[in-house]
N, C-alpha and C positions, 0 to 999 in steps of 0.2 A: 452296784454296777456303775462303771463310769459311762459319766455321759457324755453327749459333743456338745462341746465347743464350751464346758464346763474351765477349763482352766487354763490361765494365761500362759502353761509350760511347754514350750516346744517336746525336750525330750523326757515324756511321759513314757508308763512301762507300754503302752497299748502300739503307740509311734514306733518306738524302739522296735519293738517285736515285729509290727510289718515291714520295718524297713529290713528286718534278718530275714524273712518268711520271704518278703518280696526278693531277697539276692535268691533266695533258693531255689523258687520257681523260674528264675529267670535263665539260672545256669543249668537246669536240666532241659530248659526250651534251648539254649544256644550250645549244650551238646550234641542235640540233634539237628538242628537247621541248617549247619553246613554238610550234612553227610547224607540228607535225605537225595539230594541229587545222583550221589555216585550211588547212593543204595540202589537207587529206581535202574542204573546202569545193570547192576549185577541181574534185576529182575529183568532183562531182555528191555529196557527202554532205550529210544534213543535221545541224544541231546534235546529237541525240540519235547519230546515228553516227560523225558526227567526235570526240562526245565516248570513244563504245565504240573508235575508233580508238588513241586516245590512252590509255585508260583499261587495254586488255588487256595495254599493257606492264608493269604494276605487277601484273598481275592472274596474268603469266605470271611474272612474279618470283617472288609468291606460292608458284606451286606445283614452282618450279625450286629454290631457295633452300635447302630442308634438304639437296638429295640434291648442291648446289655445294660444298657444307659437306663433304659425303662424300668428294667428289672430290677435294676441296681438301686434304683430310686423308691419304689413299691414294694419290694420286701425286706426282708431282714439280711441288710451286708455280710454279716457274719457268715450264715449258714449257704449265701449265694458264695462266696469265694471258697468255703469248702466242699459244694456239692461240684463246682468246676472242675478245682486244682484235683481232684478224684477224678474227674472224668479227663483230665489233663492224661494222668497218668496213669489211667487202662488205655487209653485213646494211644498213648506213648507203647505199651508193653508189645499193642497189638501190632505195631509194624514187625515186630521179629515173628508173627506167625503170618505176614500176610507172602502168601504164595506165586503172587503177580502182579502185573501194574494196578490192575483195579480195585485191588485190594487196598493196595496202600493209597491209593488213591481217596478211597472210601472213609482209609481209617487217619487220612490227613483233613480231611475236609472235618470229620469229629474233633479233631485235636484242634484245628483252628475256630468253631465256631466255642468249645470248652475258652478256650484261650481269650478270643474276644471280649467274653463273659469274664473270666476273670481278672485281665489288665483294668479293663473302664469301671470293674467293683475295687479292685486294689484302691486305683486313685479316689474314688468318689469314697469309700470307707478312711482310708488312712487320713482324710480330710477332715473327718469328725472329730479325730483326733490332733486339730492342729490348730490354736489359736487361730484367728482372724487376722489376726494384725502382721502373722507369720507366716500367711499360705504359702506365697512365692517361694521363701525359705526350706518350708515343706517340703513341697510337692519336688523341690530341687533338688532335696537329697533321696527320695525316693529314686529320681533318674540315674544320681550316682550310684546308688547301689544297684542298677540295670547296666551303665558303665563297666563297674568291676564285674558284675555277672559275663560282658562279654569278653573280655581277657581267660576270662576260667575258663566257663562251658566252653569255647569250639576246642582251645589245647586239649580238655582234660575229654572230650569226645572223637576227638581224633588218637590221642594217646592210646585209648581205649581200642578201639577199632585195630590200630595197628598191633596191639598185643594180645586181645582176646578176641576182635570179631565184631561185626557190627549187634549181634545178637546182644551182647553182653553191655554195650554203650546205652541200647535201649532197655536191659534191665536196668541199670545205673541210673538212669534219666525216672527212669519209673520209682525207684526206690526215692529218690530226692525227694521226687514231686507228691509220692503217698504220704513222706514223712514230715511233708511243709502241711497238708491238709490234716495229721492228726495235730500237727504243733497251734493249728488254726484255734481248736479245743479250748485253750487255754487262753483266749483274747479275752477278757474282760467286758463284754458292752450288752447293750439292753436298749432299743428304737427305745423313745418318748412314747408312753401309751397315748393312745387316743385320736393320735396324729396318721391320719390318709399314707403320707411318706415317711421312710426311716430314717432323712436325718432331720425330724421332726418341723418340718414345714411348717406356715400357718393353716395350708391350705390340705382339708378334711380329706378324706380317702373317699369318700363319699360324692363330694363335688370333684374331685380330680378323676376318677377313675382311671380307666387304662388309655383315654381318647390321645391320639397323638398325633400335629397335625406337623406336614410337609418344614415348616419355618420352624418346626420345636426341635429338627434335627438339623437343618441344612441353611446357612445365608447366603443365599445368590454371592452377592458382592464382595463375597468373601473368596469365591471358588478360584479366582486368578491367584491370590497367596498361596492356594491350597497347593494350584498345579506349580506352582516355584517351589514348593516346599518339597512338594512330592518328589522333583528329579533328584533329590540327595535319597530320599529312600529307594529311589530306581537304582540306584547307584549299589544300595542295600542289597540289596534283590540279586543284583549283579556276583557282586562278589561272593555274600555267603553260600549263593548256591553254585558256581562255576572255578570260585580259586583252586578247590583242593583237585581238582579235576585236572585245570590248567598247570601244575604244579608237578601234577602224575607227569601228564605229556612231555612237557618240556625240562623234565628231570629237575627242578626244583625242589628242595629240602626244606624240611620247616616252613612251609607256608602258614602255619599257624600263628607266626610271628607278626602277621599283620593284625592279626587281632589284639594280641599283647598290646603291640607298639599304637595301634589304636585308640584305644581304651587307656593308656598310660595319656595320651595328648590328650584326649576329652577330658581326664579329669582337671587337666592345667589348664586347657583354653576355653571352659566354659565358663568359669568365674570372670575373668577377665570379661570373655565378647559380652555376659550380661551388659557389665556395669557402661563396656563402651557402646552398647544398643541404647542405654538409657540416655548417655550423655548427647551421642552424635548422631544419634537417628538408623533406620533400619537401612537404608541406604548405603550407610558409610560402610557397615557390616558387610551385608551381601554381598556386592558387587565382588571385593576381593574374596571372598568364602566361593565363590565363585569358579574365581580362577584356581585356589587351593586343591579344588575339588576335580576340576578339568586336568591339570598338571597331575595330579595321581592317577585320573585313568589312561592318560598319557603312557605313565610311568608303566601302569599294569602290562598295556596294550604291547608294549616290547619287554617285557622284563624274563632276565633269562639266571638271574640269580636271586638268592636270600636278601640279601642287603636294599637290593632293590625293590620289592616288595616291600619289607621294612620303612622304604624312602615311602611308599604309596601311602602306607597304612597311617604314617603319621600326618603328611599333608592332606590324608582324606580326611582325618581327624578335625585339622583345624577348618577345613573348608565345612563340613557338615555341623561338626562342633559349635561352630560360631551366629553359621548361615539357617539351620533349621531354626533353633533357638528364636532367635530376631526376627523369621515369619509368624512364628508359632505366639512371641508377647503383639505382636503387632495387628493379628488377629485378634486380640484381647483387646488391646488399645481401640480398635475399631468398635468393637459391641463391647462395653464395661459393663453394660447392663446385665447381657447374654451370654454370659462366659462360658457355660456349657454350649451354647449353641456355636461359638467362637469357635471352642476346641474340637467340637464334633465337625466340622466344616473342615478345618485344618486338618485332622484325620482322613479325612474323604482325600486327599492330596496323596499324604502317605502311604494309604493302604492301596488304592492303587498301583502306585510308584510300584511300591515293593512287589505287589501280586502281578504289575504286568511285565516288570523287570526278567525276571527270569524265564519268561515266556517266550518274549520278542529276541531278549540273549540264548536262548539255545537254540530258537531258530536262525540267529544269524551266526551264531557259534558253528553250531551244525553246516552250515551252506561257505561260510569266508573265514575260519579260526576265530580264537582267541584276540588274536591282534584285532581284528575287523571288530571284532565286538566291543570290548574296551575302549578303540581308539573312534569307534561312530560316538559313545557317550561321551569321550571327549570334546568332540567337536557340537554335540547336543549340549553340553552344559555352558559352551562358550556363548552359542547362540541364544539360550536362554538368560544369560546376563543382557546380550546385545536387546533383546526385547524388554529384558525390564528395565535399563536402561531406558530406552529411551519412552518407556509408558512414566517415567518416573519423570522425566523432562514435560511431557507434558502436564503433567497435574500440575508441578511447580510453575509451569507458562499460566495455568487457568486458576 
């Protein structure tokens, strides 16, 4: 069996294989994510509850996410990402039998706490498999391949929907995700015997147990990055659960095109903002990823055409593209000791973002349209530069 951190080759067959396994789980999650909103429509919901439909997936992330971390660490990776990506994809089947909001309701909160568990195993296993000296590299093109996943899944689940039905998008989604967990099967690996944790720690199973205290998930002084980081995944929250809706209304075609043209700019603009975070500081980043980000919800807030949308999706790209990234090393930069605890911090930002996103947007969708909602997080992301701005002035004063 291969073991971690056994050999100095980035693209080994075990890397390789989660980086395929991980596009596939990812495109049957972003089949669904944009659709679950209007689904919840057809079950008699209104905006303000198809948005909380949508919204407690992120919300259940939230509070799954330190203790997947745990799991992830204490058993065996392997059989943890295939007991999820299974329960991913009954969790997935079950929305085409669910009969009412609380149903799907029920069987969204399953799908996101499976989910939880298997994003933070994906990264924390495919890391085994990834030289030291190459993590960044790594863990980098895992993201890309979450990237391309989101150009495919919303087209190819809306496609679906519009030619057989939302029934049929969630057997599709279900078939993906059952056939990434048998392909799981064939991974190669084996924890280190004798070792407390799976990716063979020093530290015994015996003295570590399962004890887990407040600071092993969460760094105070990190939580103001998390909330900057977070307003690009509100942003998140925002759009994948409201454009196709917004799109219906206002007779828009192809809104699926934002995700394309989205996904097409991340994969161009994230190489680059790495190298210019490293050179010039998280700073020089943000501030303008800022503005990128604010000018597309702008764009969304009035947009009465395809093109225009298109115009969104790609400056959303480079404002989020550039500006998450640059929170996300710069939390690391802060704790290099505590990396996990860096990144788990940094999520706490995120999942929020994302789960209270579409909550607060369908109630103010519901109450002032589409324009009112878009163009308040316009004027929200502008504001939030203006405060880090000037939090950024004074550390450089002290």
């Amino acid at each position: 069996m291969v073991q971690a951190k056994k050999t100095e080759k980035l693209w080994n067959f075990n890397y390789i294989y989660l980086l395929i396994l991980s596009a596939l789980t990812s495109t049957a999650f972003y089949m669904v994510a944009p659709v679950v909103a209007k689904y919840a429509l057809t079950l008699g919901a209104d905006f303000t509850l198809a948005g909380t439909v949508t919204g407690v997936f992120s919300i259940t992330a939230l509070v799954v996410r330190p203790f997947s971390g745990v799991i992830a660490d204490k058993l065996n990776k392997k059989w943890v990402m295939i007991f999820s990506t299974v329960t991913i994809a009954f969790s997935v089947l079950c929305y085409s039998v669910a009969g009412n909001v609380a149903m799907l309701l029920a069987f969204r909160i399953a799908h996101g706490i499976a989910f939880s568990l298997s994003g933070t195993t994906n990264i924390a296993f495919a890391s085994t498999f990834i030289p030291e000296n190459r993590l960044g590299e790594g863990i980098g093109y895992l993201g890309l391949g979450n990237i391309l996943s989101t150009a495919i899944g919303p087209a190819l689940g809306l496609w679906v929907i519009e030619n057989f039905g939302y029934d049929w998008c969630f057997y599709t989604a279900f078939f993906i995700s059952l056939t990434a967990a048998a392909l799981m099967l064939l991974i190669r690996y084996k924890p280190d015997a004798g070792k407390g944790n799976d990716d063979g720690s020093a530290e015994t199973g015996k003295k570590a147990g399962f004890r887990i205290r407040f600071s092993d998930i969460i760094e105070v002084k990190l939580l103001p990055l998390a909330f900057f980081g977070g307003l690009f995944s509100l942003t998140n929250g925002l759009v994948s659960s409201f454009i196709a809706i917004m799109g219906d209304q206002r007779g828009i075609g192809n809104v699926s095109i934002f995700f394309t043209i989205n996904a097409i700019m991340l994969l161009i603009i994230r190489p680059f903002s790495g190298k210019l975070n490293d050179k010039k500081g998280v700073s020089f980043v943000l501030i303008p990823a800022y503005i990128f980000a604010a000018a597309a919800m702008a764009l969304l807030a009035g947009a009465k055409s395809t093109w225009v949308v298109a115009l969104a999706g790609a400056l959303k790209a480079v404002g989020q593209g550039s500006g998450q990234p640059a929170i996300q090393a710069e939390c690391i930069r802060k704790l290099p000791d505590r990396r996990g605890v860096a990144t788990s911090t940094f999520y706490v930002g995120a999942d929020v973002g994302q789960g209270l996103g579409p909550v607060i947007g369908g109630a103010v969708s519901s109450a002032f349209g589409f324009g009112a909602m878009f163009g308040g997080t316009c004027v929200m992301m502008l504001l939030a530069m203006l405060v880090y701005m000037r939090a950024d002035r004074k550390k450089i004063r002290s």
